[in-house]
N, C-alpha and C positions, 0 to 999 in steps of 0.2 A: 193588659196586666198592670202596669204603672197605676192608670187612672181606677182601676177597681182593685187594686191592694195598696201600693206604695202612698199615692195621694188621701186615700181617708186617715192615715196614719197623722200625717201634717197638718190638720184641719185646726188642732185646738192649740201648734205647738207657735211660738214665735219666733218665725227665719231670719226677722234680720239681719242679725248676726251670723246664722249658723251655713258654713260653707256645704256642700254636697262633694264627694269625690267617689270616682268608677273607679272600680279596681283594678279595671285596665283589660278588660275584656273587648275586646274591636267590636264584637256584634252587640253591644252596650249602648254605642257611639252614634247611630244613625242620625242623620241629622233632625229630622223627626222629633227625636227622643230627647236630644240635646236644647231642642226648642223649647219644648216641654218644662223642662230642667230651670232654661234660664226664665222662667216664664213664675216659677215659685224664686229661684234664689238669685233672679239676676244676674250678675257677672261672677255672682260667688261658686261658681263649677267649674272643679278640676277634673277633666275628664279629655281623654283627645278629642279633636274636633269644638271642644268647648272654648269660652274663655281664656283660664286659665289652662294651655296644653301639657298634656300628660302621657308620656312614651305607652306606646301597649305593650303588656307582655313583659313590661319591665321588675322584676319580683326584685332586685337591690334599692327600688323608689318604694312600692306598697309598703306602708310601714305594716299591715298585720303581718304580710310575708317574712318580714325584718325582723321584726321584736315581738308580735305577741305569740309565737308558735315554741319558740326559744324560752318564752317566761311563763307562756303557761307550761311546758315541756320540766322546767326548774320547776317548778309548786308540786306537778305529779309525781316526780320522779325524789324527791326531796329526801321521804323517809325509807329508799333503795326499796321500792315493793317486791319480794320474792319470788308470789304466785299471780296469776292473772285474777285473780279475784282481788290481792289487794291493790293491783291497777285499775280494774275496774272500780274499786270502793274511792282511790284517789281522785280519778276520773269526775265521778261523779260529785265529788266536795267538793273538787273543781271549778 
C-alpha cells in the first residue's frame, strides 16, 4: 500500500526539509515500514519505533487531535446553524 499509493505522491515533491509523522497508530510502526519511511526522509520520522519516538495512542501529543478538530469545530459552528442542513452547508464551505 505505501509503495503503490503513499510513495508516487512523493516523487516530484522535495523532502529535504520536510519531516514525516504517524499519528500514532502501533500497527503503523512495524519495523518494515519505519525502514521504508527513513529511507525517503531519513532521521526526519516522528513515529514510535522511529527516529524521532513518539507515544502511541497518545491524542494530548497528535496535534490534529489537539487543535484542528476544535478549529475546524469553531469555523462550522460559528454562525449557530439551526437545522442539519445548514450544518451540512457549513460542513461543506468548510
Amino acid at each position: 500500500m505505501i509503495m503503490d499509493y503513499f510513495w508516487p505522491e512523493f516523487e516530484y515533491m522535495d523532502l529535504d526539509s520536510m519531516w514525516f509523522q504517524q499519528e500514532g497508530a502501533t500497527s503503523h510502526t512495524a519495523h518494515v515500514t519505519i525502514d521504508l519511511l527513513k529511507k525517503k526522509f531519513d532521521e526526519r520520522v516522528i513515529s514510535r519505533n522511529g527516529p524521532v519516538d513518539w507515544p502511541p495512542r497518545s491524542c494530548d501529543l497528535k496535534p490534529l487531535d489537539f487543535f484542528l478538530s476544535v478549529y475546524v469545530k469553531s469555523l462550522v459552528c460559528a454562525n449557530k446553524p439551526t437545522t442539519l442542513e445548514e450544518l451540512k452547508a457549513n460542513i461543506e464551505r468548510e
